[in-house]
C-alpha positions as CSV (number, residue, x, y, z in Angstrom):
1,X,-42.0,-14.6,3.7
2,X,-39.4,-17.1,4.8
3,X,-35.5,-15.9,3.5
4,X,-32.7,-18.1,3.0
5,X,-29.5,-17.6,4.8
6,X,-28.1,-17.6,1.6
7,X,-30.0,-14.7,0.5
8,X,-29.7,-12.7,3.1
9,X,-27.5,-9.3,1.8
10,X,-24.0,-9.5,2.5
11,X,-23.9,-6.2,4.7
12,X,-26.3,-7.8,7.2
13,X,-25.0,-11.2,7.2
14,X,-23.0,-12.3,10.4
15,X,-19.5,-14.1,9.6
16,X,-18.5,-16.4,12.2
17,X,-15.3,-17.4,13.3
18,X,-15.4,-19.9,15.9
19,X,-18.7,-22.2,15.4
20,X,-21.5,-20.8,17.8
21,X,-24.8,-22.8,18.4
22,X,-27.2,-20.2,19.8
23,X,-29.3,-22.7,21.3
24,X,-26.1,-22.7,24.3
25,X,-26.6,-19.1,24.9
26,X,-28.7,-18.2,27.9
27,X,-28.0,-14.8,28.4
28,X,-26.8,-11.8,25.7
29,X,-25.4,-9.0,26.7
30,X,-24.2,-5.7,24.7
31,X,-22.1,-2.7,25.1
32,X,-24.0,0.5,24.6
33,X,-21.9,3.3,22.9
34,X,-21.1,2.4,19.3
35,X,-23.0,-0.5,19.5
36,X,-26.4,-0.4,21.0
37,X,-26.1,3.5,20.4
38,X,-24.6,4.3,16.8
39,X,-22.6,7.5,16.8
40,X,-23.0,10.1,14.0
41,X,-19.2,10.7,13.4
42,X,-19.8,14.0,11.6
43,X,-21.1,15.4,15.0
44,X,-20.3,13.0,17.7
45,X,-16.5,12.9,16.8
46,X,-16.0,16.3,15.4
47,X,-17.6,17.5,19.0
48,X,-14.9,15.7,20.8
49,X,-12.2,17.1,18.6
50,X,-13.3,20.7,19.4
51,X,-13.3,20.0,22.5
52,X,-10.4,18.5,23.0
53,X,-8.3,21.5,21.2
54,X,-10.0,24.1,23.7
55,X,-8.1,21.7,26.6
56,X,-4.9,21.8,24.4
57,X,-4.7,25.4,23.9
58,X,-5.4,25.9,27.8
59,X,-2.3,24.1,28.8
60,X,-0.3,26.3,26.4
61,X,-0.8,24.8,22.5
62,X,-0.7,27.6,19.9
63,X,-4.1,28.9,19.9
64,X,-4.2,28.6,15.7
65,X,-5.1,25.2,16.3
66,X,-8.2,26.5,17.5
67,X,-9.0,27.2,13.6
68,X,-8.3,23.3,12.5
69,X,-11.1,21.2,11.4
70,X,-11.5,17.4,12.0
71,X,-11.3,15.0,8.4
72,X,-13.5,12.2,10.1
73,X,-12.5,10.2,7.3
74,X,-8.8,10.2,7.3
75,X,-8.2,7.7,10.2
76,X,-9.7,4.2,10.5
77,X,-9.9,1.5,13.3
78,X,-6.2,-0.8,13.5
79,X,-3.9,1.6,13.2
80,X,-1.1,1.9,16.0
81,X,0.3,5.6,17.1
82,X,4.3,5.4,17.4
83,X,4.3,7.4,20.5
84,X,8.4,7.8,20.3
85,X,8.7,8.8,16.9
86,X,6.0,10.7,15.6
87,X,4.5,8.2,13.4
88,X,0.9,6.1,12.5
89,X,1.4,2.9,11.0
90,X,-0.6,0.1,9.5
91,X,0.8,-3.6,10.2
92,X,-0.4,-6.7,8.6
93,X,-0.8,-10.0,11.1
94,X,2.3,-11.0,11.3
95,X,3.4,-7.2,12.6
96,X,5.5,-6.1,9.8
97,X,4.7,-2.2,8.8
98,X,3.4,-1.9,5.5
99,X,2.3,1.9,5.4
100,X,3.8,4.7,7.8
101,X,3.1,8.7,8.0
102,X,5.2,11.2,9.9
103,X,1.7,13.5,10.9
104,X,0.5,13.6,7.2
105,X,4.0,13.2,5.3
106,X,4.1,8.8,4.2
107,X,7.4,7.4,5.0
108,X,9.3,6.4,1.8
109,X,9.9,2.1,1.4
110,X,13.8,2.6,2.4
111,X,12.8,5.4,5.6
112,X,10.3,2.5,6.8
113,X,12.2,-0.6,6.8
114,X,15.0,1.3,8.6
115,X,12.5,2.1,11.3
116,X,10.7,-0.9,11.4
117,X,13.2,-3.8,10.0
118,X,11.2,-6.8,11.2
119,X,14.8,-7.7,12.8
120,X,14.2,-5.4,15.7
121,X,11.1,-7.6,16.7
122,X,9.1,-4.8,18.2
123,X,6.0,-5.3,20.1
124,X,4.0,-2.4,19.0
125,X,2.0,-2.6,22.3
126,X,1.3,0.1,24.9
127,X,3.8,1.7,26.6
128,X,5.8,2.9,23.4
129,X,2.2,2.7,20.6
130,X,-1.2,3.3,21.1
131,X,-3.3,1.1,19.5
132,X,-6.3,3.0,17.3
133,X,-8.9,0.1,18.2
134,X,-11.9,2.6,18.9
135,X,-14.0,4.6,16.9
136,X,-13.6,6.6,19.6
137,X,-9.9,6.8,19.2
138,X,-10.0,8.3,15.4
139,X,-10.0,11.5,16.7
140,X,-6.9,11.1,19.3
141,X,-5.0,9.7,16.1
142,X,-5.8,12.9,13.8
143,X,-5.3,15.4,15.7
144,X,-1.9,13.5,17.1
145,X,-1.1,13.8,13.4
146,X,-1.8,17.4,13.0
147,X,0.8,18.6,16.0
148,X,3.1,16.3,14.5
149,X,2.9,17.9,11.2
150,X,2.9,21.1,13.0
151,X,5.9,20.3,14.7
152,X,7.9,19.5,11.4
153,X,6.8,22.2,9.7
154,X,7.4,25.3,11.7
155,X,10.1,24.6,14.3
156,X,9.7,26.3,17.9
157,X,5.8,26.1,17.7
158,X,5.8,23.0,19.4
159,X,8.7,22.0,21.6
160,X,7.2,18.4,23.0
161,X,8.7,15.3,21.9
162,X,6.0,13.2,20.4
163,X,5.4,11.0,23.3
164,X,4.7,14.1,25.2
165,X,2.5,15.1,22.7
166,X,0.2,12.1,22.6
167,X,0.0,12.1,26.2
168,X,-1.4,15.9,26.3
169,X,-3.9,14.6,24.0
170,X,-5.3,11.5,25.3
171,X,-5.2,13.5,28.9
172,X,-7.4,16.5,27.4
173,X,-9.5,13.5,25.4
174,X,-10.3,11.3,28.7
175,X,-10.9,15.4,30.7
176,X,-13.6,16.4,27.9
177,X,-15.2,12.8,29.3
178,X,-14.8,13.4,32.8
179,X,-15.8,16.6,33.1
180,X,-19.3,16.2,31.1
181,X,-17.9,18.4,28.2
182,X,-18.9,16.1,25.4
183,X,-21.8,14.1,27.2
184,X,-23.5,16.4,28.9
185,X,-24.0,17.9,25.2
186,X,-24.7,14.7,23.6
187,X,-27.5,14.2,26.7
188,X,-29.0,18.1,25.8
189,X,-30.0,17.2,22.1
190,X,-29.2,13.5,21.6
191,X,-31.1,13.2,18.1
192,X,-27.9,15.7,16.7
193,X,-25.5,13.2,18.1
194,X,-27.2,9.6,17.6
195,X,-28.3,7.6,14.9
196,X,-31.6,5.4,15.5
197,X,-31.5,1.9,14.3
198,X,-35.1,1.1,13.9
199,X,-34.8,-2.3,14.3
200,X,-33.1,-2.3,18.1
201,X,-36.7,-2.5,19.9
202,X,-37.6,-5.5,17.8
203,X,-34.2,-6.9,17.8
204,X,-33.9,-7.1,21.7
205,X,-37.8,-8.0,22.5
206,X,-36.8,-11.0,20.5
207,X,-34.2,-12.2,22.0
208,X,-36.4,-11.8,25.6
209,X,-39.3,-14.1,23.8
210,X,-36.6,-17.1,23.0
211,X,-36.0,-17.2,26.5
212,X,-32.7,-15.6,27.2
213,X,-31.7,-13.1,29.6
214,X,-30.5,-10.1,27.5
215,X,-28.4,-7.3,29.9
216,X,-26.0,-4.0,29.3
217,X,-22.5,-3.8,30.6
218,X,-21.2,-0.3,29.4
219,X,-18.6,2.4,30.6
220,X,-20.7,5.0,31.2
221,X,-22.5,5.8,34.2
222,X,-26.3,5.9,34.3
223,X,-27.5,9.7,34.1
224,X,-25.9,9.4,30.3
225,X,-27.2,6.1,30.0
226,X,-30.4,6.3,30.8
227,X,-30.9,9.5,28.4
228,X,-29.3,7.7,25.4
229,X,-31.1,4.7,26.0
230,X,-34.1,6.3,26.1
231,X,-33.7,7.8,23.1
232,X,-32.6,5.0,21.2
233,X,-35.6,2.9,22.0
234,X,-37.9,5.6,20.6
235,X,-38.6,8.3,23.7
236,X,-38.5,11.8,22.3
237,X,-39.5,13.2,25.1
238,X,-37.3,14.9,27.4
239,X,-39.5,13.5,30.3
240,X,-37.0,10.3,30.6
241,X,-39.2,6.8,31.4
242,X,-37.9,3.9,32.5
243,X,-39.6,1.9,30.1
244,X,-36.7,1.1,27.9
245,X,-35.6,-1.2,31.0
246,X,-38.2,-3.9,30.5
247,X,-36.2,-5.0,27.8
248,X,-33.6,-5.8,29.9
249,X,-32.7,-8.1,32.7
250,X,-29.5,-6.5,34.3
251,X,-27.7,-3.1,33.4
252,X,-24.7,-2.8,34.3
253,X,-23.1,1.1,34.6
254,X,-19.8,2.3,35.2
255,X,-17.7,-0.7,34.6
256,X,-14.8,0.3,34.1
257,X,-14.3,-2.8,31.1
258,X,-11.7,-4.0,30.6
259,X,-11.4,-4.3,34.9
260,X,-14.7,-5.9,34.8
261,X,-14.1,-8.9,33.5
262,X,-10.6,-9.4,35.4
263,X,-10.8,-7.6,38.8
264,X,-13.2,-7.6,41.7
265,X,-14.2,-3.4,42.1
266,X,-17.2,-2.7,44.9
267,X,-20.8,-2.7,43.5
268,X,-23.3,-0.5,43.9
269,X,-27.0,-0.1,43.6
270,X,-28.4,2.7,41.4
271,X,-31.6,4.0,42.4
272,X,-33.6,4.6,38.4
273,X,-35.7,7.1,39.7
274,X,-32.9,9.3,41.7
275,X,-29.3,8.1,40.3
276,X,-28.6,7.5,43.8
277,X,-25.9,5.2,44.7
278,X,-26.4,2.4,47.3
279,X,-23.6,0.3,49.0
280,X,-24.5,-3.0,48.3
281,X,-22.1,-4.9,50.9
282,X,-22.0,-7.8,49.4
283,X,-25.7,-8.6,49.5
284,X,-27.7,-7.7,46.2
285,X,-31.3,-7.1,46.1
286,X,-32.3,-9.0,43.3
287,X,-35.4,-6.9,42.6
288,X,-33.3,-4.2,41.5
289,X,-31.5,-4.4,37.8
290,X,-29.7,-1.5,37.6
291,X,-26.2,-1.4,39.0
292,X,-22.6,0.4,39.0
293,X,-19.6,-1.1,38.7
294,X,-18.9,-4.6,40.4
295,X,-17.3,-7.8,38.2
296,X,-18.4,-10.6,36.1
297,X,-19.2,-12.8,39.1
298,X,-22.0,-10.8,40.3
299,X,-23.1,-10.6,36.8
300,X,-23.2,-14.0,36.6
301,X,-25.0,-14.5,40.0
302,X,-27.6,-11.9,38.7
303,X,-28.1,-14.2,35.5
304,X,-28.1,-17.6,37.2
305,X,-25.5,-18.1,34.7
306,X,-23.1,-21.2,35.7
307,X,-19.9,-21.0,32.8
308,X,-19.1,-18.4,30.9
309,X,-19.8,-20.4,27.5
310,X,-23.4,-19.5,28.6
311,X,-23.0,-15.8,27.1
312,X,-22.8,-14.0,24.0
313,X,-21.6,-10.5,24.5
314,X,-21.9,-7.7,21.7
315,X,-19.5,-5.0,21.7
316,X,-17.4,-2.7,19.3
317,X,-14.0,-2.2,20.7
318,X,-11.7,-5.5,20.5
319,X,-9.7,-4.7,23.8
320,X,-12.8,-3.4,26.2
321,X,-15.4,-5.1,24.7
322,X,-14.2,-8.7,23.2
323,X,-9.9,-9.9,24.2
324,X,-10.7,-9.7,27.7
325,X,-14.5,-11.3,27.7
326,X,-13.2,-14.3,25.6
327,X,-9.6,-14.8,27.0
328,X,-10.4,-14.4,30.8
329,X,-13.8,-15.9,31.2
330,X,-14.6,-17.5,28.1
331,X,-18.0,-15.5,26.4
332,X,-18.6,-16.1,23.4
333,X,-18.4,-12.8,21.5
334,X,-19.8,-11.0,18.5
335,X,-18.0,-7.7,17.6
336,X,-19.6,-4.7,15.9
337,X,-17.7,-3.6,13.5
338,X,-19.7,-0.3,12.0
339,X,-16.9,0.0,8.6
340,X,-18.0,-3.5,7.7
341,X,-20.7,-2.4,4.8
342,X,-18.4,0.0,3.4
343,X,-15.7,-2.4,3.1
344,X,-17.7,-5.0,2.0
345,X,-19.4,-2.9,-0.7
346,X,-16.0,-2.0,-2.0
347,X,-15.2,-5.6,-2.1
348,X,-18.3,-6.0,-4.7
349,X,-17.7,-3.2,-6.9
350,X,-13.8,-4.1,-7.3
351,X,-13.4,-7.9,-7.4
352,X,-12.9,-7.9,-11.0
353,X,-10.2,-5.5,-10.8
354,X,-9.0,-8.1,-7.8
355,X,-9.3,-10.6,-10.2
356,X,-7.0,-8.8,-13.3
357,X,-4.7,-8.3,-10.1
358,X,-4.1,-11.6,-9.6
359,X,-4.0,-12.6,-12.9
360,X,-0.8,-10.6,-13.2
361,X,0.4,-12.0,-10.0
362,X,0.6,-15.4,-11.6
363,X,2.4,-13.7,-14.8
364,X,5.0,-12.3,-12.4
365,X,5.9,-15.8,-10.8
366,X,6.1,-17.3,-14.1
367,X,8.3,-14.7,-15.1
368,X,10.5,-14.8,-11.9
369,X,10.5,-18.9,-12.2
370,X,11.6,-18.7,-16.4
371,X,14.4,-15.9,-15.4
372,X,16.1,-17.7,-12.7
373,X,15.7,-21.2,-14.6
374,X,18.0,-19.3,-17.4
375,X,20.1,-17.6,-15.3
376,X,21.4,-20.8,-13.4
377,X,21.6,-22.2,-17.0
378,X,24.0,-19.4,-18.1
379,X,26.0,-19.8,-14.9
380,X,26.8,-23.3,-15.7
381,X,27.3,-22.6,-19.5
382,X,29.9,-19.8,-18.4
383,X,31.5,-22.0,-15.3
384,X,32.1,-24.8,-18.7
385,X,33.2,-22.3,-21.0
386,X,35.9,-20.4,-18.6
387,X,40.0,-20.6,-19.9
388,X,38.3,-22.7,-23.4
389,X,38.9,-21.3,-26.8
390,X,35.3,-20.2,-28.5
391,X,33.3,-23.0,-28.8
392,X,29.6,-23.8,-30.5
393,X,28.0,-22.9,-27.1
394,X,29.2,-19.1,-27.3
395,X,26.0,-18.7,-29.9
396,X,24.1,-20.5,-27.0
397,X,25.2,-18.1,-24.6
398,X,24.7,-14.9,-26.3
399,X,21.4,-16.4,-26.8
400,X,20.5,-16.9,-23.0
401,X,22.0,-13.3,-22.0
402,X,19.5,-11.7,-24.7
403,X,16.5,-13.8,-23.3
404,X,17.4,-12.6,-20.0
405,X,18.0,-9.4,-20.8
406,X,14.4,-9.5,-22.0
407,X,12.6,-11.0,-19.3
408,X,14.5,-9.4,-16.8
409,X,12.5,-6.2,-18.8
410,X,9.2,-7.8,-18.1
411,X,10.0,-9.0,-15.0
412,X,10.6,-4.9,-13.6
413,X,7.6,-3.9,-15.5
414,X,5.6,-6.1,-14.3
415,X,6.9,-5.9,-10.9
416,X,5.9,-2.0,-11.3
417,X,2.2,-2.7,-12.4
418,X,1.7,-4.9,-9.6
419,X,2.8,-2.3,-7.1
420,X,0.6,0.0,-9.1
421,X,-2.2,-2.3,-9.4
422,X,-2.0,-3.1,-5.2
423,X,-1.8,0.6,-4.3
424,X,-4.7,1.6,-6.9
425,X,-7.2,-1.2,-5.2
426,X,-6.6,-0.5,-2.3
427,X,-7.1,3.3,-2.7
428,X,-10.8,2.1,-3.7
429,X,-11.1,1.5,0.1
430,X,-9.5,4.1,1.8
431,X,-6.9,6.7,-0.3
432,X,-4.6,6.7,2.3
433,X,-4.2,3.6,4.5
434,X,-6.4,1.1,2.0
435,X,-8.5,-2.0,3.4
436,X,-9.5,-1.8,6.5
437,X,-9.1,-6.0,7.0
438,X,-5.8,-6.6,4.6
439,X,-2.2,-4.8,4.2
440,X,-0.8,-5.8,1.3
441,X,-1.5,-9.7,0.2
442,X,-2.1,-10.0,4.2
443,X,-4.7,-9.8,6.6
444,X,-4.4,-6.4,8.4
445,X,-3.4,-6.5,12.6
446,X,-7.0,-5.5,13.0
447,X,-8.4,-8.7,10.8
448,X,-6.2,-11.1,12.6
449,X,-7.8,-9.5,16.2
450,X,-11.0,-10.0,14.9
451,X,-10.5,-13.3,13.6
452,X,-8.7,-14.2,17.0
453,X,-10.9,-13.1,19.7
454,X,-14.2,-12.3,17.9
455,X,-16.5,-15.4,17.4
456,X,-18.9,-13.3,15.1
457,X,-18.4,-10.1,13.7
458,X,-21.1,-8.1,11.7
459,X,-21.4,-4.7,10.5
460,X,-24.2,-4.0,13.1
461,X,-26.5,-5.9,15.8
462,X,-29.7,-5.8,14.9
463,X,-28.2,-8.1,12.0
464,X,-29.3,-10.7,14.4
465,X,-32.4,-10.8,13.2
466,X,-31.8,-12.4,9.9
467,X,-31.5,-15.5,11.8
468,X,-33.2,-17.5,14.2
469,X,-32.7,-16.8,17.9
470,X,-31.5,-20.7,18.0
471,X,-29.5,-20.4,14.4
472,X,-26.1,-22.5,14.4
473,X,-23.1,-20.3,13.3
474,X,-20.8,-22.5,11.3
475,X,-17.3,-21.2,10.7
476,X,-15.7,-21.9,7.1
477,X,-13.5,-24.8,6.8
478,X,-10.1,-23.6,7.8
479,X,-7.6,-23.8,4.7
480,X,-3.7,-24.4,4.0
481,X,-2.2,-23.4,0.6
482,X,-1.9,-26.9,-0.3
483,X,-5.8,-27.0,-0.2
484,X,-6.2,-25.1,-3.2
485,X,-4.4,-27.1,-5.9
């Protein structure tokens, strides 16, 4: 039965940015973890947190944190840490801070602006924040928030400043990687860990039968990615095939991304059957697909790809995965962005309460506009009436002062219910830092990236199949506020 892109359900439609005829795209390429290979947070991420606390307490943390628990709900993606003072804070796209916590105490209107006066024109890039851009990273941010609030709370516990803090934590975070503390547990019993999508196998094979050349590029190295790929491609066995591979043209392991889309590292050969490593000098075998580091070039080379235009790569993190891809060497990009079909099913259930919202908005304005109409109007009657004896236009002016008076009344009130009415909606999508893709009337740091450097962006990949492999993505007509009069 043939369905309309207009009836396909919002939370698998693909929203495009930049317009994207598919019919360019030779070769599509994804990221594996988070994107090929969905995470269950509730294990994956509460795993790492353990983890991570049993590093912390070994390099002398209080071992009471050893009792804390992990709220995998707390933090979401766009968030920046304030390494110097202590603080997690949400800016809008124009980098002003609309919501700040000190660990789990928020920052009063006055306490932020003094921080955070847009005056100061701040960066809010790496060295001095850490940008929450990851899945991966909700769990640095929580428990950065936790010693924070530990800190404030009972002095002497933790004598770090907060910088120091946040670098003990990303240090034990990156060790509980390194040292196979995390994988090597996710490899043991991946189906705890990782969420099939049962449409991946179908999905891929796909794209192969349009023609295009469909490859991994991912971070991790290939022991862990041949287990997880295994498993999410249907092998239950713990006798690991290398049948998922037929599905794939090139895999690319231990690539360091960002670096491997800007800076030449050495390439290696990985032997499937052994993991063994071969120096490839320069020459690659071109029977072999699977491969350890390197750069885009030999990627290319691999493809018979000429420009990068040529690509479409899927990936979840916006720095890793997507900035550098599109900025440096021009792939076209489509981001996964797993929070999508919660945000946009909390756009459905609420847009009437949007609606009322805006409603008032308009009220407001009018208000504003009537109250500042009548004030310059009393001005000028009081500016006429200075050193003169009482004239008729006293009554006048009595008159003005009361019907200021009274809209100044409905002007506050208002004011209030707005700020109400804003906080309360955007508690309907997350109770503490709100929509994941606006701050306020604004689109979100996080939505601006996206709608920057991402050409698609869909809640999950095998979304691709709603469309043909040679579908036409169409960006909407871009608007101006004079457009909508």
């Amino acid at each position: 039965m043939h369905v309309s892109i207009s009836d396909i359900e919002s939370t698998e439609r693909i929203f495009c940015n930049r317009s994207l005829n598919m019919r360019n795209i030779k070769a599509v390429g994804f990221d594996m973890d988070y994107t090929l290979a969905l995470y269950k947070p509730e294990q994956f991420e509460v795993l790492a947190y353990n983890e991570t606390l049993k590093k912390l307490v070994s390099i002398g943390y209080p071992e009471e944190i050893l009792t804390w628990t992990f709220d995998i709900n707390y933090m979401i993606r766009g968030l920046a840490i304030d390494k110097l003072r202590g603080n997690i804070i949400k800016l809008d796209r124009h980098r002003y801070v609309k919501v700040a916590h000190h660990g789990f105490r928020e920052l009063s209107r006055e306490e932020r602006r003094a921080l955070y006066d847009a005056s100061l024109m701040q960066s809010y890039e790496e060295p001095d924040y850490a940008l929450i851009d990851t899945l991966f990273t909700l769990a640095d941010a929580y428990l950065f928030a936790q010693l924070i609030d530990l800190k404030s709370k009972k002095k002497g516990e933790i004598t770090k400043n907060p910088s120091e803090i946040y670098r003990d934590v990303r240090n034990a975070i990156d060790l509980c990687h390194r040292d196979g503390s995390i994988k090597h547990k996710v490899a043991l019993n991946p189906a705890k860990f990782i969420q099939r999508d049962p449409k991946l196998r179908e999905t891929l094979e796909r794209l192969r039968r349009s023609g295009r050349k469909v490859f991994v590029v991912t971070n991790s190295l290939w022991d862990y990615t041949h287990v997880v790929m295994n498993y999410i491609l249907g092998n239950d066995s713990r006798n690991l095939t290398e049948e998922w591979m037929e599905l794939f043209d090139v895999v690319i392991t231990g690539a360091a991304k960002p670096s491997f889309f800007m800076a030449p590292n050495p390439l290696y050969e990985v032997d499937p059957s052994t993991g063994l490593l071969k120096n490839t000098n320069g020459f690659i075998n071109t029977e072999n697909k699977v491969f350890q580091g390197g750069n885009f070039r030999q990627l290319h080379d691999q493809l018979g790809i000429q420009s990068g235009p040529e690509i479409l790569y899927v990936g979840d993190h916006i720095y890793g995965d997507i900035l550098r891809s599109k900025k440096e060497l021009g792939w076209r990009t489509m981001l996964v962005v797993n929070e999508l079909e919660a945000e946009l099913n909390s756009l459905a259930r609420h847009k009437d309460e949007f609606r009322r919202y805006e409603e008032l908005l308009l009220i407001k304005d009018d208000l504003e506009d009537d109250l500042q109409k009548s004030q310059i109007e009393l001005e000028i009657l009081n500016s006429t009436q200075k050193n003169k004896s009482k004239t008729p236009k006293t009554d006048k002016i009595q008159r003005l002062q009361a019907e200021i008076r009274s809209m100044t009344g409905k002007r506050d009130s208002t004011r209030e219910a707005l700020r109400h009415g804003m906080k309360k909606y955007h508690q309907n999508f997350h109770p503490v830092w709100g929509q994941l893709m606006k701050t306020g009337h604004q689109n979100s740091r996080f939505a601006a990236q996206v709608e920057n450097y991402a050409c698609l962006y869909t809640s999950k990949l095998t979304n691709l199949l709603n469309y043909s492999p040679n579908f036409s993505f169409r960006s909407t007509r871009d608007f101006m506020p004079h457009d909508f009069i």
